[in-house]
N, C-alpha and C positions, 0 to 999 in steps of 0.2 A: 518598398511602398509602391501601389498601385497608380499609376498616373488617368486621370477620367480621360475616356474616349474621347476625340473631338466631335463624333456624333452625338452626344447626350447633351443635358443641361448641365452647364457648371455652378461652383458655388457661389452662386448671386445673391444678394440681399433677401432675406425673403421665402430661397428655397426647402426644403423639409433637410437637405444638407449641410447647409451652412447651417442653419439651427441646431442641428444636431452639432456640428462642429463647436459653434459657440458657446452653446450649454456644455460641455465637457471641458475645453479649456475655461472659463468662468469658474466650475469646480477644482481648477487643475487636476483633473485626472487623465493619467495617459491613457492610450488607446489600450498598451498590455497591459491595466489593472483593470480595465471594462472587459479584453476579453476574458480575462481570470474568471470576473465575475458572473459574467450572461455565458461563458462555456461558447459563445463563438468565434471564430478566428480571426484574430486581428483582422487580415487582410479582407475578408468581407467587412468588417467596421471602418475599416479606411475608403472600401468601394459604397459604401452607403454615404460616408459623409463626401465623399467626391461625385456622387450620384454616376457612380463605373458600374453603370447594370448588366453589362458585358460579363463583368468581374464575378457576379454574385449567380447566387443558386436560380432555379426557374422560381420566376415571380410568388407563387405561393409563398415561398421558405424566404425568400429576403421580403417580402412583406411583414413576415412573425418577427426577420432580426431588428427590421426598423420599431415594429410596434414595440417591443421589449427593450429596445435600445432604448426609443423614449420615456419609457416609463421608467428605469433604472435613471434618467438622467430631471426627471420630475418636470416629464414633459407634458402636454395634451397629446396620447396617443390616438383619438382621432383624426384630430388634425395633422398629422404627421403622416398618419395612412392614405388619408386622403390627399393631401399635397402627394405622395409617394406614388398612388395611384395615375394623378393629372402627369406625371414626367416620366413615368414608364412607357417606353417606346411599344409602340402597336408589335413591331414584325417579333421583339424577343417573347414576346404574350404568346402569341403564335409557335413559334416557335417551343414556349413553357408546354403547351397542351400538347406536343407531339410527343414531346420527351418525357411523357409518364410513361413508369416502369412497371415491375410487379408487386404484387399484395406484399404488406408489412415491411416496404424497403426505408431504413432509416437514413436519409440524407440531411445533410447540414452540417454540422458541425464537429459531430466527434469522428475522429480517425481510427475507424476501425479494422483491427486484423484482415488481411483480404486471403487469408485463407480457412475464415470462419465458413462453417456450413450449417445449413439448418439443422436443428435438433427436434427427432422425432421420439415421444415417450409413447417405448414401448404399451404399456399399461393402457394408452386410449386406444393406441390403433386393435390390440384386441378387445377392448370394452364398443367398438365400432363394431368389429365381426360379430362379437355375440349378437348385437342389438340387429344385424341384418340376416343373421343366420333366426331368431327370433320374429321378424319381422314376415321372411318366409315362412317360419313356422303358422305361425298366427291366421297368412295369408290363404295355405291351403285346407288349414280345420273349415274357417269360412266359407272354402269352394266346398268342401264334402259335405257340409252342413245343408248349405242351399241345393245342392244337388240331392240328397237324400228329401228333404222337405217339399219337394217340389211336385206336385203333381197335372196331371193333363185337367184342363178346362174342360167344365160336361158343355159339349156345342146341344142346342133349344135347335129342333129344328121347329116347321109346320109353323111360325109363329102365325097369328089368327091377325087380321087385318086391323084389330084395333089393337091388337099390343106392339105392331110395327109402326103407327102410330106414334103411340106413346114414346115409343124407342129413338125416336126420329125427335120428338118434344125432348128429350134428354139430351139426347147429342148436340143440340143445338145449345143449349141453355146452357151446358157444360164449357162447349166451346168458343159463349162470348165471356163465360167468367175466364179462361184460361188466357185468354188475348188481352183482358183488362189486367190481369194478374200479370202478366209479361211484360207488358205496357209499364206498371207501376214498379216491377222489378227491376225492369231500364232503368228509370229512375235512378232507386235508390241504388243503384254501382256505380251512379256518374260520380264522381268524386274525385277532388283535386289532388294531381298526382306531386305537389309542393314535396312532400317529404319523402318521395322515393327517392333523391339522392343524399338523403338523410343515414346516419348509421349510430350507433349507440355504444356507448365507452364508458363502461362501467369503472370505475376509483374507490379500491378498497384501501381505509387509513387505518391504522390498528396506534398511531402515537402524533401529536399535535409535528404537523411539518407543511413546510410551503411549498405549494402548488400552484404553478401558471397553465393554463390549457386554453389555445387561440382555437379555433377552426378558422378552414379557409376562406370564410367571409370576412375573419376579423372578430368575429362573437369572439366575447371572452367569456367562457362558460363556465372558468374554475381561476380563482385569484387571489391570493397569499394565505396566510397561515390557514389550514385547514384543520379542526377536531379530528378525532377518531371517526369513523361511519365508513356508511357502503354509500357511496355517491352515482346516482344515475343518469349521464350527461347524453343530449342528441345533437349532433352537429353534424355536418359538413364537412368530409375530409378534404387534402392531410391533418390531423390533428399538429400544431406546436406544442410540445408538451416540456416543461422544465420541471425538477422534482430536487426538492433541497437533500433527501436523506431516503434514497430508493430501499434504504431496510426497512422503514413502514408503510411503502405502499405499495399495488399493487394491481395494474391490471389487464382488463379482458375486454379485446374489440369485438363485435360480435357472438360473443361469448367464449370466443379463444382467448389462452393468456397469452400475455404479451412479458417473454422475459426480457426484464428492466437493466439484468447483469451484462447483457450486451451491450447496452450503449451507456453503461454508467461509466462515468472516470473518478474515480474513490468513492460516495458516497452520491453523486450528484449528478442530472441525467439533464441535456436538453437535447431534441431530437424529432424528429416530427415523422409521423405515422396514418397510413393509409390503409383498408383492408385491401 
């Protein structure tokens, strides 16, 4: 068992820990049948209910344990995020933002093989070469095209003094619509840049199964028994994602798939995901 830091908050009347402590014993339920359940490791559910933030993952990932801890124990999981938020030490935040890693790494909770290696399918990476072997293709038809098409400008010399006139009235009238037209194309590009750090998580369910999906604000974007469908979610990574029965579902960050047989333990995946 994990003992809390003497730098944190202990469990005082009141805090998001002790609450959680209380609510679990009230149920009598031990700590091993919550982690059986929610698929995280005891010992992070013991550093949550002792508030040992030392103990636990970078703040994203023990935020999704606390917010699922609550709701497994039929809590208000806002409040609990919030409380969780107010006692989270400034320097390990700091510290959370240095320590991201690379695209698709799944931390938290399942232990997996450390001599897995990525799997690359043959099958895209040549359907990749075709499409840029093609892409070149396509590229130089359009060079020889415009190059054949192309002919020299007939140059006007001797122009007569009123059609250099006129010519001067053109260019000018030209070039206040093109300044106005710039002007109002400024405009419309200004737009708020909110969802550039936004990304898209598509959930395909092919048989009724329960699905939890947090993003790292805490949006709960996808939550229990889900129909069959193609589900199209936008959030904020890392995703928390829990999955009752990974043989009906399936999916694709960005429009990569995400295999689910890596971080499932029998039939049952929780795990959190960033591109």
């Amino acid at each position: 068992m994990t003992n809390p830091s003497p730098n944190h908050q202990s469990n005082a009347q009141g805090s998001f820990g002790a609450i959680l402590q209380q609510a679990r014993k009230s149920k009598q339920i031990s700590l091993k049948e919550v982690a059986g359940e929610l698929f995280i490791l005891e010992r992070h559910l013991q550093a949550l209910e002792n508030e040992d933030f030392a103990a636990l993952p970078q703040v994203t990932f023990a935020r999704g344990f606390a917010i699922n801890y609550a709701k497994f124990l039929d809590l208000d999981p806002i409040k609990v995020a919030t409380s969780f938020d107010a006692a989270y030490p400034n320097e390990l935040k700091a510290q959370s933002v240095n320590n991201i890693d690379t695209p698709l790494r799944p931390m938290g909770t399942l232990q997996r093989d450390s001599h897995s290696r990525i799997r690359f399918n043959p099958l895209l990476i040549l359907a990749v070469i075709g499409l840029i072997i093609l892409a070149v293709f396509l590229f130089r038809m359009v060079s020889n095209a415009s190059q054949d098409n192309s002919e020299p400008l007939a140059v006007i010399e001797d122009l007569s003094a009123s059609e250099q006139a006129q010519g001067a009235a053109i260019n000018k009238f030209d070039s206040a619509n093109l300044n106005s037209v710039g002007a109002s194309g400024s405009a419309l590009n200004l737009g708020d840049g909110n969802d550039a750090s936004k990304v898209a998580l598509e959930v395909t369910i092919t048989d009724n199964t329960k699905v939890d999906i947090t993003d790292a604000t805490g949006s709960s974007l996808m939550s229990g028994s889900q129909a069959n469908g193609n589900y199209k979610l936008l959030g904020t990574p890392p995703f928390n994602i829990q999955i009752d029965n990974t043989d009906n579902v399936s999916l694709l960050l960005n429009q990569e798939s995400v295999a689910l047989n890596d971080y499932a333990a029998g039939k049952q995946a929780n795990f959190a995901l960033s591109p």
